[in-house]
N, C-alpha and C positions, 0 to 999 in steps of 0.2 A: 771602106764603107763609112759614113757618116754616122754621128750619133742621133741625127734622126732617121737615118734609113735606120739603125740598132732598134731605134725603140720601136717602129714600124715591123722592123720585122720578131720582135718581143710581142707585141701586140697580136701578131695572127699566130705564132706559136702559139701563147696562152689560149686562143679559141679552139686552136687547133685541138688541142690538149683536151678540150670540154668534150668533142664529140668523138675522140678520138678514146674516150674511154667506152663508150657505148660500142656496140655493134651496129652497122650500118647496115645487113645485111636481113638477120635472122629477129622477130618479135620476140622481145625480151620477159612474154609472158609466162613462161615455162620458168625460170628465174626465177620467180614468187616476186614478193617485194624487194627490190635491192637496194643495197647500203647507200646506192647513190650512182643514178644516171641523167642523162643529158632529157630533156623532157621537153613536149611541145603540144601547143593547143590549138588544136583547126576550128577556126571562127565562122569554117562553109558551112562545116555538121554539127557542130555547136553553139547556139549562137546564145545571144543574151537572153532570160528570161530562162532558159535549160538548165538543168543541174551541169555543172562542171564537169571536165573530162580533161585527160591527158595522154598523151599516145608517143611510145619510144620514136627511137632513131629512124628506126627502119622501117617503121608503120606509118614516120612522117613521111619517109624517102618512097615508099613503095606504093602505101595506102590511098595516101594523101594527096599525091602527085597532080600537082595542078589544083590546088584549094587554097586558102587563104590562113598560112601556117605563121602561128604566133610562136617566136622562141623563149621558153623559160628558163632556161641556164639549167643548171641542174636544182633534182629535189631528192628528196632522202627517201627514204625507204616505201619506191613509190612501183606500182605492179601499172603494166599497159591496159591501158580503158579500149582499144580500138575495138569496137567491134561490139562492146557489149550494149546493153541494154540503153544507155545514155544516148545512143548513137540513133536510135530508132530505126532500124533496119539495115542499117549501113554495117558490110560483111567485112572481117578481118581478113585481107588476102594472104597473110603470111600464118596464121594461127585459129584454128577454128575452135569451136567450142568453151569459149570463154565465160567461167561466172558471169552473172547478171551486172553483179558490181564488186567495186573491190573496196571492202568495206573498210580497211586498214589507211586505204590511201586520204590523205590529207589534203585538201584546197582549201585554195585564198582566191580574191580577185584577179591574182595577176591569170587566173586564165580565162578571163575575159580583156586582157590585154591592157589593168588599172592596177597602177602602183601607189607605194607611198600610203600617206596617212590622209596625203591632198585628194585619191581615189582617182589621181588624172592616166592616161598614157602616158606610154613614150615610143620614139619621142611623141613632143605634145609640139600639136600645132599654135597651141595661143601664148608656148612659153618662149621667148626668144632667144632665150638664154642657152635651154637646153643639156645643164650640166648633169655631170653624171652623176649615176646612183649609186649605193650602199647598199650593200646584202644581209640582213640579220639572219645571223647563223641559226636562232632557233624557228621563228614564224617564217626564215627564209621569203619573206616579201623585203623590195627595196626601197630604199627611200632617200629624197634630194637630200643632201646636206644641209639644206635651210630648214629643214622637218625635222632635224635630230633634237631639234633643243642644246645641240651640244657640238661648237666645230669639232670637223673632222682633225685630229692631229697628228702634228707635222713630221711625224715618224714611219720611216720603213719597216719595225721594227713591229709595228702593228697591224696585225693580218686578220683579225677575227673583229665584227662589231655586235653586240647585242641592243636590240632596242628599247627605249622605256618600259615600253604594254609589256615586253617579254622577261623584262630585270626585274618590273614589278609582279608579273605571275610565277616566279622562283624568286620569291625576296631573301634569299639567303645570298644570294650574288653580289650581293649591295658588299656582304660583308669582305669577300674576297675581292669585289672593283676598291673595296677602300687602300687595299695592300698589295693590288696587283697592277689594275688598270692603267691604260696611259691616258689620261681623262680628267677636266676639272677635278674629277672626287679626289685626285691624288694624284698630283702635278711631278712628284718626285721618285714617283714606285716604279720607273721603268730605268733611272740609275742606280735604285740598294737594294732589288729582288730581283734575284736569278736563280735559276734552276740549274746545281751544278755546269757552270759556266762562269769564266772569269768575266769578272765590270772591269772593259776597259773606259778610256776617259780619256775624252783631248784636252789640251792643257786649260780652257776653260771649266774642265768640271763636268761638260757633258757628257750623257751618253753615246757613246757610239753607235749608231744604227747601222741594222741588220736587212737586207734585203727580204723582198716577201718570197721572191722567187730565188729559195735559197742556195747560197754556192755548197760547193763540198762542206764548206768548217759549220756551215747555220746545217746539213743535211747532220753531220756528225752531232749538234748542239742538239735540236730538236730530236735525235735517236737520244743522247746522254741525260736529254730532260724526261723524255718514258722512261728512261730505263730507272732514274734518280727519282722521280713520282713513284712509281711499282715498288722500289726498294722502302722508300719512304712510307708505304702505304703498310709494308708487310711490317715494318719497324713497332710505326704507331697501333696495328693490328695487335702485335703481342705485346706492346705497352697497355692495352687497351685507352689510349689517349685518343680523341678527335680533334683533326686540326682545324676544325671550325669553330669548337669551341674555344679555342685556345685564339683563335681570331678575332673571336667575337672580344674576350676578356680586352683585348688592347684595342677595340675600335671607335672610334671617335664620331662625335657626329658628323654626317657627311649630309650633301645634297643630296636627291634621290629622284630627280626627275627629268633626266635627260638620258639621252644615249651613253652605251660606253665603250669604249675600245678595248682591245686585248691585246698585246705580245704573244706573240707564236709556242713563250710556253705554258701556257697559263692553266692550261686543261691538264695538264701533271700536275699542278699542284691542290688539286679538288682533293677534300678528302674523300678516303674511298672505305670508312668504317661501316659497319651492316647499317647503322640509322640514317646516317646520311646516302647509303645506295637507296633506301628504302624513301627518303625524300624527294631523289631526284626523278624515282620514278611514280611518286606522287605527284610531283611540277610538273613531268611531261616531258623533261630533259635528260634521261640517264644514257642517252649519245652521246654528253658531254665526256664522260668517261672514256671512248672510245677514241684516241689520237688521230686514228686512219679516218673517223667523220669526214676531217676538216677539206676542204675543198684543195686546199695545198698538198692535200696527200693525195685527194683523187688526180690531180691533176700532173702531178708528180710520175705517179704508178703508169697514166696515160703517156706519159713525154718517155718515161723511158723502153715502154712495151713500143711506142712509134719508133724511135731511135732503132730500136733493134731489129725491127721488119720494114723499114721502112726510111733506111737512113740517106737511098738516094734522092729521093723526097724534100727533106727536110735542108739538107746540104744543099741544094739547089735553090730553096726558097731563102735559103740564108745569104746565096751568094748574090740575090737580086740586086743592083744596084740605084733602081729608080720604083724602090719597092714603094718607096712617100708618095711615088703621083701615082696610086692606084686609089681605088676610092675605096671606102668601107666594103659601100656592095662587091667591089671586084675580089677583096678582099674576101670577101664571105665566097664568094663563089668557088673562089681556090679551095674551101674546104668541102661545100656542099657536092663540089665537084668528083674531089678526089675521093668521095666514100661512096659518090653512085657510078663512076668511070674510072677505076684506079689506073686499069690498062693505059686507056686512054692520055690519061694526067702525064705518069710514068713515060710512057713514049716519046710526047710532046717536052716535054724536063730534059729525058735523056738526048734527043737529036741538039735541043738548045745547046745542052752541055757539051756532046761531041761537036759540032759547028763552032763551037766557040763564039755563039750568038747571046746576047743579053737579051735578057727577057722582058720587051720594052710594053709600055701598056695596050700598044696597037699590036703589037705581035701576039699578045693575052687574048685581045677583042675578036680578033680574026679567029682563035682559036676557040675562043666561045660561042663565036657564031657557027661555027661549022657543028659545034655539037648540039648546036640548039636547032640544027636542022633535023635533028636524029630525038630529041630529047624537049620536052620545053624545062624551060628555069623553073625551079621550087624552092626561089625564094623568096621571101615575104615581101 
């Protein structure tokens, strides 16, 4: 295999992963709010001028079936709208009796299908360009690299970004991007801070980056940086010291109106003193607290629960050899496929594999035509 068949087939993994932590089957309403699911906005039943609405996996897959379905990646602790009140009469087929509304849940524009700070789509037809987007971990709206105020940087090693509007509505973040972040504010804090973890260094001095998608030794770093924050926290607890203070005392003037980035352990080292829990759920942010938040970990939990049910699957998609001349959409469709026809998918994988057949893009078309005699496409 090629290293861009690898990163092609890296690519529909990581999607894979997204919906593969939902349920595809069963309305996630019963669930309450959760920590964090795959989320989608139907622009048939909701359209512009409407209060906002969002509707799981399975509400998209089952409900929605043949409507005009906008993908939102995931969002945080968000409960399924199908069916209630927003919808004007339109009946949940998987779950009845649904609240009116769900008053906890949170929207932005992206679910009228407008990101960024530009308020455009994507894609966007008048940009030619097209490049992709940035996720803010807290407002969780994305935005182009040109909207950051702040290039994106050129490290692996950076998994998490927050945005200005969102650094500036928790302005104590400023203090810790001065000592943590990989970011103008502080060009050198991602070679002299580590969270019980050795700095290694190639012979120029830099840091070594760390993949997002992390191997064994980064899964082992990021358990050693909880486990070293937790201990850390219980230390400074019976010290009665705060390490924010103690941040604050050494911090220098910095910039403070761009985006910022983060290293994978940066959320261990928050302090976690009664005034500063008490802060962060004054900002609006005390998920920070919480390691499993991070979309690395949902996606994580997804890849290995799939692995485990579902390993002939995944091994088959790995072994594809001309997995590059597939196109996004077909791409998508391998997943949107396999969570409304597992059978089906499963069958078609398994006979390839016993025939000793590659699974060439016309041999995929043929196959999707036949099911789209049985089924139409739902995807966007």
């Amino acid at each position: 295999m090629t290293m861009m068949d690898q990163c092609a087939v890296d690519e529909l993994y990581e999607a894979f992963a997204v919906l593969a932590g939902s349920d595809p089957d069963h309305c996630s309403y019963p669930k309450g709010y959760m920590k964090r699911q795959a989320v989608f906005a139907c622009n048939t039943c909701v359209q512009a001028g409407m209060e906002p609405a969002g509707v799981c996996l399975a509400c998209a897959n089952a409900c929605h079936d043949g409507h005009d379905i906008c993908e939102l990646y995931t969002k945080r602790n968000f409960r399924c709208d199908c069916g209630n009140e927003k919808f004007h009469g339109f009946k949940c087929k998987l779950h009845m009796g649904k609240e009116a509304q769900n008053v906890k849940n949170s929207y932005n524009h992206n679910y009228f299908g407008r990101y960024c700070s530009c308020d455009r789509p994507y894609p966007d037809e008048d940009d030619q360009v097209n490049e992709e987007m940035i996720q803010c971990i807290v407002c969780e709206d994305w935005f182009h690299e040109k909207h950051l105020d702040s290039p994106a940087v050129d490290s692996e090693e950076l998994t998490e970004m927050i945005c200005v509007h969102c650094m500036n509505r928790a302005p104590f973040l400023w203090t810790y991007a001065a000592h943590l972040a990989g970011s103008p504010l502080n060009k050198e804090s991602l070679c002299t801070v580590h969270v019980n973890a050795e700095n290694t260094s190639d012979e120029k001095g830099k840091c070594s980056s760390v993949h997002d998608t992390p191997s064994s030794g980064q899964e082992e770093a990021t358990d050693a940086a909880g486990a070293a924050g937790r201990d850390s926290d219980q230390q400074h607890s019976e010290a009665g010291k705060c390490i924010l203070k103690e941040l604050k005392a050494e911090d220098a003037a910095s910039v403070r109106k761009a985006a910022v980035f983060w290293p994978y352990y940066w959320r261990a080292k928050l302090c976690r003193c009664t005034d500063c829990k008490r802060m962060y759920v004054e900002s609006g942010v005390p998920f920070l607290l919480d390691e499993s938040d991070t979309l690395l970990a949902y996606e994580e939990k997804a890849k290995t629960e799939a692995l485990t049910s579902d390993d002939l699957l995944l091994s088959c998609l790995t072994s594809l050899t001309s997995l590059t001349s597939l196109t996004h959409v077909q791409q998508l469709e391998v997943i949107y496929q396999y969570n409304d026809l597992k059978d089906e998918l499963r069958e078609f994988l398994q006979q390839s594999s016993d025939q000793s057949k590659e699974v060439t893009p016309e041999r995929f078309q043929d196959f999707l035509e036949e099911l789209q005699a049985r089924k139409r496409r739902r995807l966007n």
